[in-house]
N, C-alpha and C positions, 0 to 999 in steps of 0.2 A: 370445195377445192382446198385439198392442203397445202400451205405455204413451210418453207423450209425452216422456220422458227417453230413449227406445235409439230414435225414430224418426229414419230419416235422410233428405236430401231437401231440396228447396229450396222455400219458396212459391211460391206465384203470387201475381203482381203483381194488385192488385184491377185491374179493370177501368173503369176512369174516364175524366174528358175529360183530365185532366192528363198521359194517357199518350201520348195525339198529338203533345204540345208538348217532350216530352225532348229529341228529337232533332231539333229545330227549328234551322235557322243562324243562326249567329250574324256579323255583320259589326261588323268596327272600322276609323273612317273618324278620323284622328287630326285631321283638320283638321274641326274642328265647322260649317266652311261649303263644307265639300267638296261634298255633293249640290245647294247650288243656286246653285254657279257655273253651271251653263247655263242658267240662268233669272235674271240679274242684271240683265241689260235690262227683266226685268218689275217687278221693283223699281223703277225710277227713272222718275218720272210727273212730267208738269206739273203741278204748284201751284195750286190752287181755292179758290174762297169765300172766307167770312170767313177770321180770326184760327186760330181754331181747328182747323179744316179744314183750311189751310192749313199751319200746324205736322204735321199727322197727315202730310200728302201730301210736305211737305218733308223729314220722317226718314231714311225708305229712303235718299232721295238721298245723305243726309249719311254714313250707315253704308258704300254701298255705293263713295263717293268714298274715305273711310277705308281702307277695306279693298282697294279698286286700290294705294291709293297706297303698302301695306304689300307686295302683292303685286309678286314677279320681272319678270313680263308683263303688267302692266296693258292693256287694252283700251283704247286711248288716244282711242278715238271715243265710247265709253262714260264714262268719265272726264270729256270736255269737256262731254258731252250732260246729264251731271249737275252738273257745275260751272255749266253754264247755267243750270237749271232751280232752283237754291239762291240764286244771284243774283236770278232772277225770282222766287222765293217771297220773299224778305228785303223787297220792293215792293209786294208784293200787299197 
């Protein structure tokens, strides 16, 4: 008879959802705006409505002007297309 002190041998792993997820990848993107540089023309919109509307739709513009003008290679048609569009929100 063996007793649970001289058994040798390894568990087994319970059977769960959390065993699917161990070996899950992992991605590290050091620039926190790296996945949607290609989508930064979707960001920058013309300017609507009232007051408040208007501030919501002028944001992006403002962030994504920022962040060209920090970047190596700015999109220089993207850049102006939003410096336009923050000009005409500032009127509205």
């Amino acid at each position: 008879m063996k007793t649970a002190s001289n058994q040798t041998g390894r568990r087994k792993k319970p059977n769960t959802e959390l065993n699917k997820y161990i070996n899950s990848p992992f991605y590290y993107i050091g620039d926190i705006m790296g996945p949607t540089m290609d989508n930064l023309d979707r960001l920058v919109r013309m300017p609507y409505g009232c007051g408040e509307q208007n501030m919501i739709s002028t944001a992006p513009s403002v962030f994504v002007s920022e962040y060209l003008k920090a970047y190596t290679n700015p999109d220089l048609s993207l850049l102006a297309t939003a410096a336009r569009y923050i000009s005409i929100g500032r009127f509205l």
